[in-house]
C-alpha positions, -999 to +999 in steps of 0.1 A: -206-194-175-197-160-181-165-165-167-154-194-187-163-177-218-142-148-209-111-169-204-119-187-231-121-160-258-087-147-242-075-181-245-080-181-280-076-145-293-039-144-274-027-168-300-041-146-330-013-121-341-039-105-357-062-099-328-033-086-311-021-059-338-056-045-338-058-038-305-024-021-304-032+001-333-067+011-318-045+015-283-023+039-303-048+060-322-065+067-290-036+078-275-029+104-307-064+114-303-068+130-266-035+120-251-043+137-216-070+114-213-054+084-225-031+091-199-056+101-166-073+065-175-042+041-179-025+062-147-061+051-126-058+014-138-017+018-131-029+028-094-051-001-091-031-032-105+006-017-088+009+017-073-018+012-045-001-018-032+034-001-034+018+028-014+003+006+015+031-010+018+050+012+024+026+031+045+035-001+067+071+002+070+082+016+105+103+046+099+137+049+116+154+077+119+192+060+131+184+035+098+182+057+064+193+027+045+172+005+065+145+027+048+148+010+017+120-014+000+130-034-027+107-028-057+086-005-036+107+026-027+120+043+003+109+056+033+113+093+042+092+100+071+064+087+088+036+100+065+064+106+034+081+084+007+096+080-020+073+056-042+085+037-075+063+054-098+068+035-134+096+022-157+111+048-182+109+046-218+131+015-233+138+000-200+154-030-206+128-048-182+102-031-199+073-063-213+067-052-245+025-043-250+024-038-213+002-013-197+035+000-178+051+002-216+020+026-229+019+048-200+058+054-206+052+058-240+027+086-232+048+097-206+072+108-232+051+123-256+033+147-235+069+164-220+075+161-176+058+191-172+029+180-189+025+151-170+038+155-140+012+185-134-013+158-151-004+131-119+000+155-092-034+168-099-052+134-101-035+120-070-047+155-051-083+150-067-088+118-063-071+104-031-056+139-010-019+130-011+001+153-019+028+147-047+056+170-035+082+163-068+095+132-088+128+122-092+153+090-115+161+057-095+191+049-118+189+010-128+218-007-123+218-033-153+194-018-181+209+018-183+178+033-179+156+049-149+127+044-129+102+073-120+101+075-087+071+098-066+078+119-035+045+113-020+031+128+016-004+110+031+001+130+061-029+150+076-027+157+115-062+158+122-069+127+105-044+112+126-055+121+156-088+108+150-079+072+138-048+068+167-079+071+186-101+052+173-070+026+172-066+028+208-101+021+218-093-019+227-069-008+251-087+018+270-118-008+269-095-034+287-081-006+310-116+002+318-120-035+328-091-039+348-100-010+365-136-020+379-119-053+385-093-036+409-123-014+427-145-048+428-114-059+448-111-028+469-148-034+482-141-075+492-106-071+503-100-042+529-060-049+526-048-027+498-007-051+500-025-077+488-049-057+457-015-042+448+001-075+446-030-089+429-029-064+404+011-065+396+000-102+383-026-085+355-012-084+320-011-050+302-031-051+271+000-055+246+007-084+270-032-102+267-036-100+229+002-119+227-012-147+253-046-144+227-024-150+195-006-174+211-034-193+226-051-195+189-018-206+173-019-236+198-057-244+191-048-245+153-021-263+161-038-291+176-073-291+156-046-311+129-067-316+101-090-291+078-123-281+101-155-298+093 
């Protein structure tokens, strides 16, 4: 019920140009009155709605070092180093593919008014504070039909010890199935008294990249034949 009232008032007010003006103006007179804080509260909902998906993904993109231009992510940025990128940050002011009333259009707006300094300070601050990256400068993605730029963030997740930690936690199905194939190969050693044939035996076990590929591939096949929806 809730919901449908919610979508329903929207559904109504959007078409009201004067519901529209007054939340502009009470938008704007919020900005002018504490403009830092206008700005640390639009840049959180920013990072929610488009910059956290823009940092995961490419967070996902496999460096490669013989590829610089393979690097590039359309719409996302480009990747500089395992833990370090080059993220599209926001649109700059009058961008032609700017939506007018957008939330990206307000935080350029107060982008502009506070000065760089002022909020590039603001962002590297919040993004150390609230999430440990490390902004290490900003730099202009020049746009090819509109004239304008696009802010773009030179952002570092990297922390070694962190890394250590979850490669080996991220390991820990492997060395489980190591394990197993390794009490396997000593169960064999204690029946068989011929170690040719536990060698050959064991040439014949899968590695573990190998088992979770036959896995997949064995649950592609079982989807594949189940046909229609599961009861």
């Amino acid at each position: 019920m809730a919901l449908q009232m919610n979508l329903l008032r929207l559904s109504v007010q959007s078409q009201v140009a004067e519901w529209h003006h007054e939340r502009a103006l009470a938008r704007l007179r919020a900005d002018l009155s504490d403009p830092k804080e206008s700005f640390l509260q639009i840049l959180e909902l920013w990072h929610e709605l488009e910059l956290l998906g823009r940092l995961r993904r490419m967070s996902e993109v496999s460096f490669r070092h013989d590829s610089p231009h393979g690097n590039f992510v359309q719409g996302v940025g480009k990747k500089l180093g395992h833990t370090v990128a080059l993220v599209d940050f926001c649109l700059q002011r009058f961008h032609a593919e700017m939506d007018a009333g957008s939330l990206q259009e307000r935080l350029s707006d107060l982008m502009y008014c506070m000065g760089e300094a002022h909020w590039r300070s603001l962002a590297q601050r919040w993004y150390l504070d609230e999430h440990r990256l490390v902004i290490k400068g900003w730099r202009t993605k020049s746009g090819r039909n509109s004239g304008r730029s696009t802010w773009q963030m030179h952002v570092d997740w990297g922390d070694r010890r962190l890394e250590h930690a979850i490669r080996a936690t991220s390991l820990d199905g492997r060395r489980r199935y190591e394990k197993a194939l390794m009490f396997a190969e000593v169960g064999l050693m204690r029946r068989l008294d011929h170690h040719g044939i536990i060698s050959l035996i064991c040439s014949f076990l899968p590695t573990y990249l190998d088992h979770l590929n036959h896995e997949m591939q064995d649950c592609r096949e079982r989807l594949a034949m189940a046909g229609a929806p599961w009861q």
